[in-house]
C-alpha positions in Angstrom: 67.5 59.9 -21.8 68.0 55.9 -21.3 70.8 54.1 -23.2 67.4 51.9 -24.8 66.9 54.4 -27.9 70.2 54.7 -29.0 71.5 51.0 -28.2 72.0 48.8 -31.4 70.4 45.7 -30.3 67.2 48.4 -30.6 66.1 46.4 -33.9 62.9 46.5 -36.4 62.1 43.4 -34.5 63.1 44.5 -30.9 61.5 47.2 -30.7 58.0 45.8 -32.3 58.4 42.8 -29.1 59.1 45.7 -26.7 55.8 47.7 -27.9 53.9 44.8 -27.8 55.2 44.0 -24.1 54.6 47.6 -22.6 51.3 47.6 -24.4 49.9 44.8 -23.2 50.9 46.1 -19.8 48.8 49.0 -20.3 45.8 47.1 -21.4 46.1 45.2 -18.6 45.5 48.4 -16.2 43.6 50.2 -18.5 40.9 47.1 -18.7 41.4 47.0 -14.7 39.4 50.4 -14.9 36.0 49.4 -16.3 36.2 45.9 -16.3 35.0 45.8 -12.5 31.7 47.9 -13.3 29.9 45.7 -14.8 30.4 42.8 -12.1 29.7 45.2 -9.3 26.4 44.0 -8.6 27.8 40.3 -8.2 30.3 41.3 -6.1 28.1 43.0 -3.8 26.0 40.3 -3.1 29.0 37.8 -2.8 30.3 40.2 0.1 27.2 41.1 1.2 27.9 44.9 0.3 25.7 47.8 -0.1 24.8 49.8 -2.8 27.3 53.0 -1.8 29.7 50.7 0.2 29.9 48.6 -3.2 31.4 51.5 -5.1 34.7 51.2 -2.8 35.9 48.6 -4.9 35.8 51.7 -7.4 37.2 54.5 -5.6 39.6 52.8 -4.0 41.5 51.6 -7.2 41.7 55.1 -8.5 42.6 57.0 -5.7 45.6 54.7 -5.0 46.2 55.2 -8.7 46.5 58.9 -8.2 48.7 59.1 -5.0 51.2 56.9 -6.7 51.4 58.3 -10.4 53.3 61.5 -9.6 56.2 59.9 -8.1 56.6 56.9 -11.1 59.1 59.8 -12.1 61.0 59.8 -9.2 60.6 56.1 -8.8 62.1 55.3 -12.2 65.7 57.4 -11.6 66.4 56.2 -8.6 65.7 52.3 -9.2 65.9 51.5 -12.7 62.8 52.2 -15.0 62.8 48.5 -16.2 63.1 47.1 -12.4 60.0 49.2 -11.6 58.2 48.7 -14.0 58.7 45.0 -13.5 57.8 45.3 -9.8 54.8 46.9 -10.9 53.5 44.5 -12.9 54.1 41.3 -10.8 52.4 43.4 -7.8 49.5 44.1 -9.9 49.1 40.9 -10.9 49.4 39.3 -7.6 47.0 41.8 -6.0 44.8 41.2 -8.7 44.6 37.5 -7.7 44.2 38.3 -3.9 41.1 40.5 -5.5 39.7 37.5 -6.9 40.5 35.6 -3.6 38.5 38.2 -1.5 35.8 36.9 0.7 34.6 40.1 2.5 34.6 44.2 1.3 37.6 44.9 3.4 39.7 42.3 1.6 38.6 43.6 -1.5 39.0 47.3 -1.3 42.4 47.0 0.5 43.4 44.5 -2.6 42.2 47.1 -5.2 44.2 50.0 -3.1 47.3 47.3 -3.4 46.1 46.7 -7.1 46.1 50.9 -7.6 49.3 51.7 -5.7 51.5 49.3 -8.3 49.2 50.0 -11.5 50.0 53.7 -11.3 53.0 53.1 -12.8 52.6 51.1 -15.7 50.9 54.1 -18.1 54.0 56.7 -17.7 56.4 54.3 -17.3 55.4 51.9 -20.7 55.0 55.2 -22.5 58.5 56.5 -21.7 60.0 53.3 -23.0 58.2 53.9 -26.2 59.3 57.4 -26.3 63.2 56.2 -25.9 62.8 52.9 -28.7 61.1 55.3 -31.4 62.6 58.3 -33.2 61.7 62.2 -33.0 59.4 61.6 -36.6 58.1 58.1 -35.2 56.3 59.4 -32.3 53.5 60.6 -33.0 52.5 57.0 -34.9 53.3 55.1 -31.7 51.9 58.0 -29.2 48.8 57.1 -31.9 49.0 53.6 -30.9 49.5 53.8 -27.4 46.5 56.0 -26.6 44.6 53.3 -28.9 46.1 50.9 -26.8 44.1 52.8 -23.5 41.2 53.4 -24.8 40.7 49.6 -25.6 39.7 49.5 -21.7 36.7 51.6 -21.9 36.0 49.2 -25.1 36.5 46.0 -24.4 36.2 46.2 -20.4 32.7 46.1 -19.9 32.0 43.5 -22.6 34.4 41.3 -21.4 33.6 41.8 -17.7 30.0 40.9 -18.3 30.7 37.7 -20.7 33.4 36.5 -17.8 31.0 36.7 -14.8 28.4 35.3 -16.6 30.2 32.2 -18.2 32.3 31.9 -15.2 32.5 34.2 -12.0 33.2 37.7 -11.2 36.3 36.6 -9.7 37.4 35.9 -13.1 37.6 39.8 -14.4 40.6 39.9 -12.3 42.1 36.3 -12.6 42.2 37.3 -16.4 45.2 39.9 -15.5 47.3 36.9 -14.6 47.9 35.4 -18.4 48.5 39.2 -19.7 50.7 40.0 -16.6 53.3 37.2 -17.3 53.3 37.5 -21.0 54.1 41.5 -20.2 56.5 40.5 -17.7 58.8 38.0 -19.6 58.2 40.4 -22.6 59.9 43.2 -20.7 62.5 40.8 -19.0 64.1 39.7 -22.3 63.5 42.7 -24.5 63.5 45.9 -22.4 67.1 47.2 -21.4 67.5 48.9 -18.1 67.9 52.9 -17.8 71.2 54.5 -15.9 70.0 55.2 -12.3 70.6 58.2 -10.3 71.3 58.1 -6.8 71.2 61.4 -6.1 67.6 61.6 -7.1 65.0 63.1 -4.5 61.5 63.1 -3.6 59.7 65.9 -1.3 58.2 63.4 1.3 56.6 66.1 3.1 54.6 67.3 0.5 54.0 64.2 -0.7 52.6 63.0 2.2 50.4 65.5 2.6 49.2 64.9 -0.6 48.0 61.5 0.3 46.9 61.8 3.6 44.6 64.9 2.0 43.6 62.7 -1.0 42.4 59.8 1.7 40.7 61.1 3.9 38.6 63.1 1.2 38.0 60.2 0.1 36.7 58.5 3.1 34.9 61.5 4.3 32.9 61.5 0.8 32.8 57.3 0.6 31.8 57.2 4.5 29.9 60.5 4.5 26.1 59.2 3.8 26.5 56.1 5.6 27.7 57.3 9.0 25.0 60.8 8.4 27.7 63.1 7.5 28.7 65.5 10.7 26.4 63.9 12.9 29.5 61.4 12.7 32.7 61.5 15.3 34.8 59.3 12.5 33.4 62.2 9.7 34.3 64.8 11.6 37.9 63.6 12.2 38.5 62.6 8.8 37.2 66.1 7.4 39.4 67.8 10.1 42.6 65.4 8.7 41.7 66.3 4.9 41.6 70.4 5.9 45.0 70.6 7.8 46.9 68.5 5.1 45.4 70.7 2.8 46.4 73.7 4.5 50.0 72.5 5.2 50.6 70.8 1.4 49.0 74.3 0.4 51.7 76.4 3.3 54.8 74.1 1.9 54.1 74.0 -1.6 54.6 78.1 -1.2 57.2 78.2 0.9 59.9 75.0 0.3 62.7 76.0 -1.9 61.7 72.8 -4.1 58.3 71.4 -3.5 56.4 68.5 -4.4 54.2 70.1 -6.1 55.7 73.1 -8.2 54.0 76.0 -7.5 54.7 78.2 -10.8 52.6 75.5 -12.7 49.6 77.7 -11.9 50.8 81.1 -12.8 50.4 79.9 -16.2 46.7 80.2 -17.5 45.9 77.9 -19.5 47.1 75.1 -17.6 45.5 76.1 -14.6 42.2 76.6 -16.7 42.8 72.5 -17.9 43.1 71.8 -14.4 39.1 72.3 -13.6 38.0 71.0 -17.1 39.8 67.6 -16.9 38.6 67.1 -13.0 35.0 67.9 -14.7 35.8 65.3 -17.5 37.0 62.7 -14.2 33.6 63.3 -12.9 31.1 63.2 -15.4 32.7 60.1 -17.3 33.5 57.7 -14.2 30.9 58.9 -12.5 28.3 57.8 -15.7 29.7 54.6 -16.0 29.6 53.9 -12.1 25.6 54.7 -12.3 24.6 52.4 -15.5 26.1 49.6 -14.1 23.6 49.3 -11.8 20.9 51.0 -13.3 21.1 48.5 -16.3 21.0 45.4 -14.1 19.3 46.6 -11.1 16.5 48.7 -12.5 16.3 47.4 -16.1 17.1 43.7 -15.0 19.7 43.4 -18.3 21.9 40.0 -17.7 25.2 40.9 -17.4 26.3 40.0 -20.7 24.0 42.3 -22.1 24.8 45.2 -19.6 28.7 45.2 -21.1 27.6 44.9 -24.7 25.4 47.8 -24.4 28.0 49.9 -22.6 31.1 48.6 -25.0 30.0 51.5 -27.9 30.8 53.9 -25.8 34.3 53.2 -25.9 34.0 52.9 -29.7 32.9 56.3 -29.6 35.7 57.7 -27.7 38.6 56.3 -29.7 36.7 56.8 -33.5 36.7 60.9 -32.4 40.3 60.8 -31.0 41.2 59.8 -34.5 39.2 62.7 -36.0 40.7 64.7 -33.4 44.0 64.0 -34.5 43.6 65.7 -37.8 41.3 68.3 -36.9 44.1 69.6 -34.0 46.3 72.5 -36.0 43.3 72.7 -38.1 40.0 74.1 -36.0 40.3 76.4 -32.7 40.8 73.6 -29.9 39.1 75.6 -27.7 36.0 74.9 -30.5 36.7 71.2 -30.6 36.5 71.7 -26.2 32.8 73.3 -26.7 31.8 70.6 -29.1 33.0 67.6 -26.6 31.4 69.4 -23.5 28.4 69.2 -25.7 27.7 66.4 -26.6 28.4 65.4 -23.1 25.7 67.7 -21.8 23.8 66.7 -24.7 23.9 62.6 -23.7 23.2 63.5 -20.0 20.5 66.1 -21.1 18.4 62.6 -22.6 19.6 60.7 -19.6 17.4 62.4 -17.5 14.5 61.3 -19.4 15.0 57.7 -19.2 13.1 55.4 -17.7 13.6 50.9 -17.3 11.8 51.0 -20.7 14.2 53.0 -22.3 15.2 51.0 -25.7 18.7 49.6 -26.2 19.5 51.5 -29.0 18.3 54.8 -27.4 21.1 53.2 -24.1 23.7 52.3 -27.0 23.4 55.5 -29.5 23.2 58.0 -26.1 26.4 56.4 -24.9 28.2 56.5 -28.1 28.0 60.5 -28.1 29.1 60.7 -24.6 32.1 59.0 -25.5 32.4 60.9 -28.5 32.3 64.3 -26.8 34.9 62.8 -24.6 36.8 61.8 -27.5 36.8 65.6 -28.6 37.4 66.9 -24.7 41.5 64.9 -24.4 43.6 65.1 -27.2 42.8 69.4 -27.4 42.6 69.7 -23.3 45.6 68.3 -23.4 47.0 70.4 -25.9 45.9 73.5 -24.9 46.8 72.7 -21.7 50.7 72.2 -22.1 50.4 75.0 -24.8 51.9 77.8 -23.1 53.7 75.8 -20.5 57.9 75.9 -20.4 59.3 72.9 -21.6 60.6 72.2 -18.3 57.9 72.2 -16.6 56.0 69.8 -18.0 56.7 66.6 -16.6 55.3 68.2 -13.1 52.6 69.5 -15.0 51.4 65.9 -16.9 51.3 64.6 -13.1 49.7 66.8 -11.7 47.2 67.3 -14.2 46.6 63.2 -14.6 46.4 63.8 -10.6 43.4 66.3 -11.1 41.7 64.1 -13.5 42.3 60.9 -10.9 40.8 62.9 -8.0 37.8 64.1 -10.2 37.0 60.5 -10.8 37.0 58.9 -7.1 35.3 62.4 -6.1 32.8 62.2 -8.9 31.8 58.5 -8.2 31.6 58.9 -4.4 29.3 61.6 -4.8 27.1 60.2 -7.3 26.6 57.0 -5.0 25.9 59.2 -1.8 23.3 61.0 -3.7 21.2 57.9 -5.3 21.1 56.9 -1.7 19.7 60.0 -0.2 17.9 61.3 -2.7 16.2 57.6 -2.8 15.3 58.1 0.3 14.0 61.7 0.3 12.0 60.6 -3.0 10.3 57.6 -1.4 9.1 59.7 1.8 7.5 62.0 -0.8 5.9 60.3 -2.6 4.4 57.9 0.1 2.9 61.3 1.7 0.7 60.4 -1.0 -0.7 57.2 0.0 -3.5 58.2 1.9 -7.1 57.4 2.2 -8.1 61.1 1.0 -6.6 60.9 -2.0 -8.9 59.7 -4.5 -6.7 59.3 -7.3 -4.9 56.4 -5.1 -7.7 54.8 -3.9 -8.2 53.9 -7.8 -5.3 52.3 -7.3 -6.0 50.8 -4.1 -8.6 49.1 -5.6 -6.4 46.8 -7.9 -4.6 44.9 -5.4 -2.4 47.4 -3.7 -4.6 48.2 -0.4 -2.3 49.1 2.5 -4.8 47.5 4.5 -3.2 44.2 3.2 0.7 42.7 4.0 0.9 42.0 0.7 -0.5 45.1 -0.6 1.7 47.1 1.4 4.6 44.8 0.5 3.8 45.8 -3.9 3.5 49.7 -2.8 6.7 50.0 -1.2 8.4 47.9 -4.2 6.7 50.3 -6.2 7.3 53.5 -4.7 10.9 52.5 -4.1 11.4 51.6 -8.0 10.0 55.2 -8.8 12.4 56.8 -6.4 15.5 55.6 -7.3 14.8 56.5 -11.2 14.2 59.8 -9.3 17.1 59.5 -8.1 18.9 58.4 -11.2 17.6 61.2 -13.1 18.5 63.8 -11.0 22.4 62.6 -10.9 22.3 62.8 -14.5 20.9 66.4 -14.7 23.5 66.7 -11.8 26.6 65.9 -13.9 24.8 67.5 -17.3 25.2 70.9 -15.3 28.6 70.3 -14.4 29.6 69.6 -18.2 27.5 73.0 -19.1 29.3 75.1 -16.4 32.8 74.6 -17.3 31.8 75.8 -21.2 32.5 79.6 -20.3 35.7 78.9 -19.0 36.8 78.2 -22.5 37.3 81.8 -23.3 40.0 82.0 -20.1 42.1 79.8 -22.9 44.6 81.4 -24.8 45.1 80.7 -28.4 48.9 79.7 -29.1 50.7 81.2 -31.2 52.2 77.9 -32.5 51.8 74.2 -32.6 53.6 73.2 -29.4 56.0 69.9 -28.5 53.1 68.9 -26.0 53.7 65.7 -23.6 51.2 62.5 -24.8 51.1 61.1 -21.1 48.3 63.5 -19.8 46.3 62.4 -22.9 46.4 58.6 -22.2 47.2 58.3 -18.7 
């Protein structure tokens, strides 16, 4: 424990100034998440980007993110929690501005990977500082306002996103991090004492190297994958052959090593291990979503920007109105009931999803996305509890980790996917349904008849526009049954949960992370 909660300059007033200076840290990253969606469509044609090449910016952010959350522990007690986290902040903020500097997609994605690597650290490490400041009785209040405090990303992101690239420029969405940075940063430097250090504090470098280099080159493989036609590619087949052996040897040392980077009796207990696949799940069909309205909204429905993050912003509302009902309901109802109701109405919002088409109203766009982030309102708080449930005491700082990790992974994996597929499924759809167009078939010679002969340049030009719109809603709809599925299928793993027996001390960090 640092010397912060029990020191007596810990006032009323210092410790209000220090929760306002870690929180605005965690905005800050937690805006960083989704306030990028809604400007990916201007930043792809600023550096000349295509549409699954574009969702780097994405991916990139978040894997970094997960590589470098697990080890904010170790990070911490060997350094100083208060020197980290101030190096975190002034190298988010930094690589934030080279982000708005970029002037080609390799500038950009490394930046964001920079931008990930130090932003990992601001959610665990902020919310151990507000652990330390408040007492035993005050926790849950400020727990309360710290995942508040997170889930004002999801809110205000896209709205302010779209009303800063289209007043100003999409460069601005990350220029914006710079006022928030500094006031965090002074905040911390003249509030936040500095923990006691502990040199004798390790890290398994093995494992976590294998760790990362089996979390990158997934992720290239899956980002890369479509592009370069899969294993037709040399560079896919490497990369698949790289994410397999680091696999096998984190897998081989993680069994074996008398204290591993990844602790290996984490999964002997059920219900965490149970959590594990429903919160990858909830990375996938959440980040996933928001990565394919972006450009469905502006691309297919031709929505300004403005009007793209407005529509989006209620599903945010939706996520932190239920983690409020949550909170009372948790002690009260079966959370493994409350897990049912959130998968759902997830299933339940990608279930009309597949239905829509460009002239889909704003209120059906608005009112669908409110219950998926409802049902994800009622998926954390009791994953999270049931998940830590029946875990030792002891173990649960690896276990919050590793199970952020999961959800991290679920997200880059689910939004690399997605992308790959609109792509090829685009393409598959359009050769289909230009079999069509054919003098034999009368029903298109109707057609033909009304300007759109393909005996014409421009005739042929409308067709293909047309056929093309047609196949990427195709396409769109069946990503959305896609991820409805995967919210379906994990529903019978909820009777693998066990029950407590009582209400259990569990760790806030895998809730907000």
């Amino acid at each position: 424990m640092s010397n912060v909660a029990t020191s007596p300059a810990t006032s009323v007033a210092n410790r209000g100034a220090i929760t306002a200076c870690v929180i605005l840290a965690v905005i800050m990253q937690a805006l960083d998440t989704t306030i990028a969606n809604v400007a990916l469509p201007y930043i792809q044609g600023s550096v000349s980007a295509s549409a699954d090449q574009i969702n780097w910016v994405l991916t990139s952010y978040i894997v970094a993110a997960a590589i470098m959350t697990p080890p904010s522990g170790f990070l911490a007690a060997k350094f100083g929690r208060k020197r980290v986290l101030l190096v975190a902040i002034a190298g988010f903020v930094v690589a934030s501005v080279l982000c708005g500097l970029a002037q080609s997609l390799n500038q950009i994605v490394a930046f964001r990977l920079l931008q990930g690597l130090f932003g990992a650290s601001l959610v665990p490490l902020s919310q151990g500082i507000l652990l330390d400041i408040y007492t035993v009785e005050e926790r849950g209040s400020a727990m309360a306002l710290f995942g508040v405090s997170v889930m004002v990303g999801p809110v205000l992101g896209p709205v302010i996103g779209g009303w800063l690239t289209d007043n100003i420029s999409w460069r601005w969405v990350f220029y914006i991090n710079v006022p928030i940075g500094a006031l965090a940063f002074a905040g911390i430097v003249i509030f936040v004492s500095e923990t006691k250090r502990d040199a004798l504090a390790k890290l398994d470098w093995f494992g976590f190297g294998m760790m990362s280099l089996f979390i990158a080159a997934l992720q290239l493989f899956l980002d890369r994958g479509e592009q370069l036609d899969w294993f037709s590619s040399g560079e896919i087949m490497l990369e698949a052959i790289i994410c397999a052996a680091a696999f096998y040897l984190l897998l081989v040392h993680t069994l074996t090593a008398e204290k591993s980077f990844v602790n290996p009796k984490l999964f002997l207990d059920q219900n965490f291990s149970v959590s594990m696949i429903f919160i990858f799940v909830v990375g996938v069909t959440y980040l996933a979503s928001l990565a394919l309205m972006t450009p469905y909204l502006q691309t297919l429905m031709g929505y300004p920007v403005i009007t793209a993050g407005i529509v989006m912003g209620p599903r945010g509302l939706g996520t932190m109105l239920c983690m409020f009902i949550v909170g009372r309901l948790i002690g009260k109802v079966d959370t493994r009931l409350l897990l049912v109701l959130g998968l759902g109405l997830t299933a339940w919002a990608m279930y009309d999803m597949t239905g829509w088409t460009p002239d889909v109203s704003q209120w059906t766009i608005i009112s669908v996305g409110f219950i998926q982030g409802a049902g994800l309102g009622f998926l954390f708080v009791p994953l999270t509890t049931i998940a830590f449930a029946t875990l030792p005491a002891h173990m649960r700082g690896d276990g919050t980790g590793l199970y952020n990790l999961s959800r991290n992974i679920g997200s880059a994996v689910g939004i690399s996917i997605v992308s790959a597929l609109i792509v090829e499924n685009t393409q598959s759809n359009h050769e289909s349904i230009a079999s069509y167009v054919t003098p034999f078939n009368h029903a298109f010679n109707a057609v033909a008849a009304q300007g759109l002969s393909p005996l014409t340049a421009a005739g042929r030009a409308s067709l293909n526009e047309i056929i093309t719109l047609q196949s990427t809603i195709i396409a769109y709809m069946d990503d959305f049954k896609l991820l409805m599925l995967m919210s379906l299928a994990v529903i019978p793993l909820v009777l693998l949960l066990r029950k407590p027996k009582a209400a259990p001390a569990v760790d806030h960090s895998a809730v907000v992370e």
